[in-house]
Wavefront OBJ file of the C-alpha trace (Angstrom):
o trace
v -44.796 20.663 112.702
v -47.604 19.154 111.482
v -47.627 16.649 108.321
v -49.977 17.347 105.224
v -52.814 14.702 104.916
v -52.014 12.258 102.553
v -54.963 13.417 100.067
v -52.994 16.732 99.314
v -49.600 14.733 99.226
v -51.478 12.700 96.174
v -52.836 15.857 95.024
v -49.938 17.527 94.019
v -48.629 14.323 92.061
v -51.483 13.657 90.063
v -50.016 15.573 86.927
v -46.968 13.257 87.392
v -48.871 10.335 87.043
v -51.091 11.740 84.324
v -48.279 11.749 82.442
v -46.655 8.599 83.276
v -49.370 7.016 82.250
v -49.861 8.800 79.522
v -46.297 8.054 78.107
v -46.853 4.359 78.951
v -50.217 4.316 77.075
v -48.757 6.057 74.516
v -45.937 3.852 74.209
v -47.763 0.596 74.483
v -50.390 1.755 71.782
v -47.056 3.000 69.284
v -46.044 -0.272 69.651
v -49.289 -1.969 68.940
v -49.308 0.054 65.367
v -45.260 -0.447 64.787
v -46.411 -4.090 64.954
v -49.168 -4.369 62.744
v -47.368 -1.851 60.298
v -43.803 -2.885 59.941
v -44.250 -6.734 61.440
v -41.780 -6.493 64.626
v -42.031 -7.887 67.818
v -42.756 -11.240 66.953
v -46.026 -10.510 65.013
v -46.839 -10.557 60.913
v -47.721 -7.247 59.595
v -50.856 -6.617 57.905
v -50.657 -6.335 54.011
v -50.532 -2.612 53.118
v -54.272 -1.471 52.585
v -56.199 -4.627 54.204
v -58.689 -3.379 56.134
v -59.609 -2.285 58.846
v -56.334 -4.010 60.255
v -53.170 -1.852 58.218
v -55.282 1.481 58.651
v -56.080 0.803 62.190
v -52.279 -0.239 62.751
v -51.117 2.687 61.217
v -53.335 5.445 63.596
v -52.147 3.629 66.593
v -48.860 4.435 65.230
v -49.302 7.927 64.570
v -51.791 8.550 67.639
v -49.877 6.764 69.899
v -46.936 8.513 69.054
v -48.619 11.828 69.361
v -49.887 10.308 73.206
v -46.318 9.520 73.943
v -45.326 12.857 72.876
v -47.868 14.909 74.473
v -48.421 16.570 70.784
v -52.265 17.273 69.745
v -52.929 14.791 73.169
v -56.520 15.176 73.248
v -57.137 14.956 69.367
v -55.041 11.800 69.156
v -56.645 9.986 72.385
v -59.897 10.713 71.089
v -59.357 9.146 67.782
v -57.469 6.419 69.409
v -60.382 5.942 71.210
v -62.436 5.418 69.477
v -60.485 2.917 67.162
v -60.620 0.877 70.262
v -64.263 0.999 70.794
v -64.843 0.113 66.922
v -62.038 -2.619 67.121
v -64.209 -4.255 70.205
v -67.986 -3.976 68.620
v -66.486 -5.219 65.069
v -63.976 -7.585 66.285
v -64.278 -8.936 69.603
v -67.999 -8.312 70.857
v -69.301 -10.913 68.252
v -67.211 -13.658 70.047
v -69.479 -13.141 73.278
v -70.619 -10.786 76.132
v -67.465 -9.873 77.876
v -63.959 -8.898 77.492
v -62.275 -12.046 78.903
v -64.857 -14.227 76.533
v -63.942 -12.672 73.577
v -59.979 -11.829 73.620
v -61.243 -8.012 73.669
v -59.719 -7.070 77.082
v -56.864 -4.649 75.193
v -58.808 -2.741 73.109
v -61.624 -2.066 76.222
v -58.708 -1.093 78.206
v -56.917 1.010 75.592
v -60.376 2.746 74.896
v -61.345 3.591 78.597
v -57.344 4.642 79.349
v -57.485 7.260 76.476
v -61.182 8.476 77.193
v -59.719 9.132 80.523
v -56.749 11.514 78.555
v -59.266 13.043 76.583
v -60.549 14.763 79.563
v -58.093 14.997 81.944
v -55.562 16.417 79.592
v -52.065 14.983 79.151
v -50.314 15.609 82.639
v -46.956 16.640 83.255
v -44.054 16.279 80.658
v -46.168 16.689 77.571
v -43.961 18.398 74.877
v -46.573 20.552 74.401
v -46.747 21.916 77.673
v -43.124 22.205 77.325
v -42.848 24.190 73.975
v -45.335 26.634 75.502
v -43.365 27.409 78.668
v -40.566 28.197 76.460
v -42.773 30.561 74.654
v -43.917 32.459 77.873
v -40.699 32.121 79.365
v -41.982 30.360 82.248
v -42.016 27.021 83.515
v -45.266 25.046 83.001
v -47.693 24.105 85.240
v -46.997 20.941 86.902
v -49.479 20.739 90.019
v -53.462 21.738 90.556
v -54.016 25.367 90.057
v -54.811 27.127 93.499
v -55.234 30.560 94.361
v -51.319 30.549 95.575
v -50.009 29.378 92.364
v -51.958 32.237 90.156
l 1 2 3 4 5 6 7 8 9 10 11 12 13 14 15 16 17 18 19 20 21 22 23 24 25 26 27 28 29 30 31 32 33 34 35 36 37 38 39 40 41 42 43 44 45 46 47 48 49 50 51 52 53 54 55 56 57 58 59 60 61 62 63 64 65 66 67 68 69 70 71 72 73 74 75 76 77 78 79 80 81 82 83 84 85 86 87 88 89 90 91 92 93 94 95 96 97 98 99 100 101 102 103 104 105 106 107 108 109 110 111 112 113 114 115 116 117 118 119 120 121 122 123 124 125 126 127 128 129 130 131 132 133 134 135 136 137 138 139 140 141 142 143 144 145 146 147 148 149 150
């Protein structure tokens, strides 16, 4: 009996880390919002309209929750996003050149993690994926598509 090479073995799994990483993206960025919105985890929330920090606090809220979820996932990581990106250029860039310069490593990293949902879609246990299962009454798709699995 001969193993499978290790690139399959990965292959299969990469949904379940799409969405692990998703849901940990997700849950970091809800928490990012929760904090700028409602002042937890050891940080001041931002006065109700002050911009661009409430408004920006309260889509990372709402899109990160929709990330965790795996609800409108491609919609929400593009707006979230591009939050990030706008959050670096207005924010951080002016401070100098590079992330670790100018305190701007988060929002480069939160930008570039959900540019990568926005086209690789939101993995395995996205409630989505789950409601629509239900709907076909069939499981959903958890691994690459191949000509076995049509």
């Amino acid at each position: 009996m001969t193993t499978p090479p290790v690139g399959d073995w990965l292959t299969t799994r990469q949904p379940f880390v799409l969405g692990l990483f998703r849901i940990v993206l997700g849950l970091l960025f809800t928490s990012e919002g929760a904090a700028t919105v409602f002042g937890v985890l050891d940080r001041k929330a931002s006065s109700t309209g002050d911009w661009p920090f409430w408004y920006a606090g309260v889509i990372e809220l709402v899109c990160g929750a929709l990330v965790l979820l795996g609800v409108a996932t491609r919609g929400a990581a593009f707006v979230s996003s591009g939050i990030m990106a706008f959050a670096y250029f207005t924010e951080h860039q002016q401070d100098g050149l590079f992330p670790l310069q100018n305190g701007g490593l988060a929002p480069v990293l939160f930008c570039w993690g959900f540019l990568l949902i926005v086209f690789f879609g939101p993995g395995a246990f996205a409630l989505a994926g789950l409601a629509a299962g239900r709907e076909r009454g069939a499981r959903p798709a958890v691994g690459p598509v191949t000509e076995e699995s049509r």
